[in-house]
C-alpha positions as CSV (number, residue, x, y, z in Angstrom):
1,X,0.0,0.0,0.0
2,X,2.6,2.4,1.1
3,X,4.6,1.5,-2.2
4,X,1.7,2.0,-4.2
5,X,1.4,5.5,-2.9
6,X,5.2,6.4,-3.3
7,X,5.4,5.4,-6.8
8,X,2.1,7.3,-7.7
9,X,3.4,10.5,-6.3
10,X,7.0,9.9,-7.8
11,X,5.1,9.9,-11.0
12,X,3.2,13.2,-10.6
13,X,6.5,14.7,-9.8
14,X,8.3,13.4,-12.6
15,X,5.2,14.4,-14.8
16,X,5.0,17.9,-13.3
17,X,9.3,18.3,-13.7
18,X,9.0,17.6,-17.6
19,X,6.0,20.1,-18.3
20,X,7.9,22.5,-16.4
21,X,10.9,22.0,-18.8
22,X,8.8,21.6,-22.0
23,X,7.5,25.0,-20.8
24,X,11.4,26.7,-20.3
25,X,12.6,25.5,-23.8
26,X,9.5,26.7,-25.5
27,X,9.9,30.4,-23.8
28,X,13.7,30.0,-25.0
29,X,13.0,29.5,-28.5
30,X,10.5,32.0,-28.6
31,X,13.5,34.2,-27.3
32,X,15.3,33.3,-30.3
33,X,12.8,33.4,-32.7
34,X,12.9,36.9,-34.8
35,X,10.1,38.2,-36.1
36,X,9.5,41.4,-38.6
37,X,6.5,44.1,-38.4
38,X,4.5,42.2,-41.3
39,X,5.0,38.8,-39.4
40,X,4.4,40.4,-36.1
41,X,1.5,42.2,-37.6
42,X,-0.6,39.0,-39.2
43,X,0.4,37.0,-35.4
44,X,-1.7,39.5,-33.7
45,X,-4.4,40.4,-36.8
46,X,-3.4,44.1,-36.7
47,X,-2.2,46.3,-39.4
48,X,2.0,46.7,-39.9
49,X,1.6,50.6,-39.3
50,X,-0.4,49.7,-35.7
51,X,2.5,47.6,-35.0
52,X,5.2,50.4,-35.3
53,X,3.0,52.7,-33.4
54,X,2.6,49.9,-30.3
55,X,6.6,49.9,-30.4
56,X,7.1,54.0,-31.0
57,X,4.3,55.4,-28.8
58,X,2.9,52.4,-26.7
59,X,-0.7,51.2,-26.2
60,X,-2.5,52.9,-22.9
61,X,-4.1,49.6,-20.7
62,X,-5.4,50.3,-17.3
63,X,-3.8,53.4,-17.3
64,X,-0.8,52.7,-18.0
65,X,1.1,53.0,-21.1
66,X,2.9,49.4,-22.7
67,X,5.3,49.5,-25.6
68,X,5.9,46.3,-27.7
69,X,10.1,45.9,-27.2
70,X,11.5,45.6,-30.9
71,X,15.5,46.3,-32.3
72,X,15.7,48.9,-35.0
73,X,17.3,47.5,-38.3
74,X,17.3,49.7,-41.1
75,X,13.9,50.9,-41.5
76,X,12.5,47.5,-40.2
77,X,12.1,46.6,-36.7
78,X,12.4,43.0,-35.7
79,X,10.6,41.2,-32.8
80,X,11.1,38.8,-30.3
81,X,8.7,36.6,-30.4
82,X,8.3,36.0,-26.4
83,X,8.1,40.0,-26.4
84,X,5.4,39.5,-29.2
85,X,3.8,37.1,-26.6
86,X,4.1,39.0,-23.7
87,X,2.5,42.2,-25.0
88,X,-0.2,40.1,-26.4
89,X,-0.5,38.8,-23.1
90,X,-1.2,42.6,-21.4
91,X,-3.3,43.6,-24.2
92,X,-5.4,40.5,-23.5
93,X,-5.1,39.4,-26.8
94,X,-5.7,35.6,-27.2
Protein backbone atom coordinates (compact mmCIF):
# COMPACT_ATOMS: atom_id res chain seq x y z
CA UNK A 1 0.00 0.00 0.00
CA UNK A 2 2.63 2.43 1.10
CA UNK A 3 4.64 1.54 -2.24
CA UNK A 4 1.72 2.00 -4.23
CA UNK A 5 1.38 5.55 -2.88
CA UNK A 6 5.22 6.37 -3.30
CA UNK A 7 5.40 5.41 -6.83
CA UNK A 8 2.12 7.26 -7.69
CA UNK A 9 3.41 10.54 -6.29
CA UNK A 10 7.03 9.92 -7.84
CA UNK A 11 5.13 9.94 -10.95
CA UNK A 12 3.17 13.19 -10.60
CA UNK A 13 6.52 14.71 -9.82
CA UNK A 14 8.25 13.36 -12.58
CA UNK A 15 5.23 14.41 -14.82
CA UNK A 16 5.02 17.94 -13.25
CA UNK A 17 9.32 18.32 -13.65
CA UNK A 18 8.98 17.55 -17.64
CA UNK A 19 6.02 20.08 -18.29
CA UNK A 20 7.92 22.53 -16.40
CA UNK A 21 10.87 21.99 -18.83
CA UNK A 22 8.78 21.62 -22.00
CA UNK A 23 7.52 25.02 -20.82
CA UNK A 24 11.40 26.68 -20.33
CA UNK A 25 12.63 25.47 -23.80
CA UNK A 26 9.49 26.73 -25.46
CA UNK A 27 9.86 30.36 -23.82
CA UNK A 28 13.73 30.02 -24.99
CA UNK A 29 13.05 29.50 -28.51
CA UNK A 30 10.46 31.98 -28.57
CA UNK A 31 13.51 34.20 -27.31
CA UNK A 32 15.27 33.27 -30.29
CA UNK A 33 12.77 33.43 -32.68
CA UNK A 34 12.89 36.95 -34.75
CA UNK A 35 10.05 38.22 -36.08
CA UNK A 36 9.53 41.38 -38.55
CA UNK A 37 6.47 44.06 -38.39
CA UNK A 38 4.48 42.25 -41.33
CA UNK A 39 4.98 38.81 -39.40
CA UNK A 40 4.43 40.38 -36.13
CA UNK A 41 1.51 42.18 -37.55
CA UNK A 42 -0.63 38.97 -39.18
CA UNK A 43 0.37 37.03 -35.38
CA UNK A 44 -1.65 39.50 -33.66
CA UNK A 45 -4.44 40.36 -36.79
CA UNK A 46 -3.35 44.08 -36.69
CA UNK A 47 -2.19 46.25 -39.40
CA UNK A 48 2.03 46.71 -39.92
CA UNK A 49 1.61 50.62 -39.29
CA UNK A 50 -0.37 49.71 -35.66
CA UNK A 51 2.53 47.62 -35.01
CA UNK A 52 5.17 50.38 -35.35
CA UNK A 53 2.97 52.72 -33.41
CA UNK A 54 2.63 49.92 -30.26
CA UNK A 55 6.56 49.88 -30.40
CA UNK A 56 7.08 54.03 -30.98
CA UNK A 57 4.28 55.40 -28.80
CA UNK A 58 2.88 52.39 -26.72
CA UNK A 59 -0.75 51.20 -26.20
CA UNK A 60 -2.47 52.86 -22.88
CA UNK A 61 -4.13 49.64 -20.70
CA UNK A 62 -5.43 50.26 -17.30
CA UNK A 63 -3.82 53.43 -17.29
CA UNK A 64 -0.79 52.69 -17.96
CA UNK A 65 1.07 53.01 -21.08
CA UNK A 66 2.88 49.41 -22.70
CA UNK A 67 5.31 49.47 -25.57
CA UNK A 68 5.93 46.28 -27.67
CA UNK A 69 10.08 45.89 -27.20
CA UNK A 70 11.46 45.60 -30.94
CA UNK A 71 15.54 46.31 -32.33
CA UNK A 72 15.65 48.90 -34.98
CA UNK A 73 17.27 47.46 -38.35
CA UNK A 74 17.35 49.66 -41.13
CA UNK A 75 13.91 50.95 -41.47
CA UNK A 76 12.51 47.52 -40.25
CA UNK A 77 12.06 46.57 -36.74
CA UNK A 78 12.44 43.00 -35.66
CA UNK A 79 10.60 41.21 -32.80
CA UNK A 80 11.13 38.83 -30.28
CA UNK A 81 8.67 36.57 -30.36
CA UNK A 82 8.30 36.00 -26.39
CA UNK A 83 8.06 40.00 -26.44
CA UNK A 84 5.40 39.49 -29.20
CA UNK A 85 3.84 37.06 -26.56
CA UNK A 86 4.08 39.03 -23.75
CA UNK A 87 2.45 42.18 -24.99
CA UNK A 88 -0.16 40.13 -26.44
CA UNK A 89 -0.49 38.85 -23.09
CA UNK A 90 -1.18 42.62 -21.36
CA UNK A 91 -3.28 43.63 -24.16
CA UNK A 92 -5.41 40.52 -23.51
CA UNK A 93 -5.11 39.36 -26.77
CA UNK A 94 -5.72 35.58 -27.24
Amino acid sequence: MRLDYMDKLMEKVTRLAADAAVEKYKEEMMKDEKLTCNSASRKIGVSKATIIRYITNGKKVGGRTVRLKATRTGRDYIISRLDLEEFKGRLGIK
